[in-house]
C-alpha positions as CSV (number, residue, x, y, z in Angstrom):
1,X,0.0,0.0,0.0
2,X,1.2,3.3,-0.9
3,X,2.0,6.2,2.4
4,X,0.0,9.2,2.1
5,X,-0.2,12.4,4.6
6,X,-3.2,13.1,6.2
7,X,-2.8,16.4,4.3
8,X,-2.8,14.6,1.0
9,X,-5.8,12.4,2.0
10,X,-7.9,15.4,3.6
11,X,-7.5,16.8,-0.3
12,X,-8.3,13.2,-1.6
13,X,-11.4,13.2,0.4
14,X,-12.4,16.5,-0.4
15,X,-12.3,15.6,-4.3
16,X,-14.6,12.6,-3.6
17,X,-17.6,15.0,-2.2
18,X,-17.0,15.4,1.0
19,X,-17.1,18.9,3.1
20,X,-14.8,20.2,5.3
21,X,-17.1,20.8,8.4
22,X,-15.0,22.4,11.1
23,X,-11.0,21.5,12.5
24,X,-10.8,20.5,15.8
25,X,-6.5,20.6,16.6
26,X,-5.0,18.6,14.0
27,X,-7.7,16.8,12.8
28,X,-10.2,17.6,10.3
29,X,-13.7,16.6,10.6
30,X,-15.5,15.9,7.6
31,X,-19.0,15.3,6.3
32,X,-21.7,15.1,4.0
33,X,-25.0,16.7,3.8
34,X,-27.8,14.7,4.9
35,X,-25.3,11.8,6.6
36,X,-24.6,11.8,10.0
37,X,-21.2,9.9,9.6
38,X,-18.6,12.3,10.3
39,X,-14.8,11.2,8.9
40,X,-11.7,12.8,11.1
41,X,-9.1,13.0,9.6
42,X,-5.6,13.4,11.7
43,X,-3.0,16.4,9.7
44,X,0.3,16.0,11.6
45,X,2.0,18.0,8.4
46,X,3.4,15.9,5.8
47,X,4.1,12.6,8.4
48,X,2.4,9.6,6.6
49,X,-0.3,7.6,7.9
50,X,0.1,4.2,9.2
51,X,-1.3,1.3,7.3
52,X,-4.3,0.0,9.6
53,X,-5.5,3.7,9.9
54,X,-5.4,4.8,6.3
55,X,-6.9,1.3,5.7
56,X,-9.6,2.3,8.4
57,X,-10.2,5.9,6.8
58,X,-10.5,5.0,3.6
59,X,-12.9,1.9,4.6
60,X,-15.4,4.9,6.4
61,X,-14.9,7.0,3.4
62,X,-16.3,4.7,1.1
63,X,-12.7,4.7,-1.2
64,X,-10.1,2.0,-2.1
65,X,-6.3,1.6,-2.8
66,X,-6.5,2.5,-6.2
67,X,-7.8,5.9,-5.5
68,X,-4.8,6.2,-4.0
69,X,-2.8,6.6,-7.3
């Protein structure tokens, strides 16, 4: 699996319709309008993500590996 950034997922996520509803610290809270499932995701600058995480994130965000690329 390829490393991202939360930074570089946060812009990922935000391509694939979601909004950025408010930033709480480092971490970004996201959402869509009418869902109640909110998606945080942690910004540390440009440190990458671990696996089991960015496998968790993308799991809640509805996305896969390949939108990775």
């Amino acid at each position: 699996m390829k490393s991202v950034s939360g930074k570089a997922l946060a812009r990922l996520v935000e391509r694939h319709g979601r909004k950025l509803l408010r930033i709480h610290g480092s971490h970004h809270i996201y959402g869509r309008i009418g869902s109640r499932m909110r998606l945080s995701v942690p910004v540390h600058g440009n440190k990458p993500l671990k696996s089991g995480l960015l496998n968790h994130l993308l799991k809640q965000a509805g996305l896969e590996d390949i939108d990775l690329s």
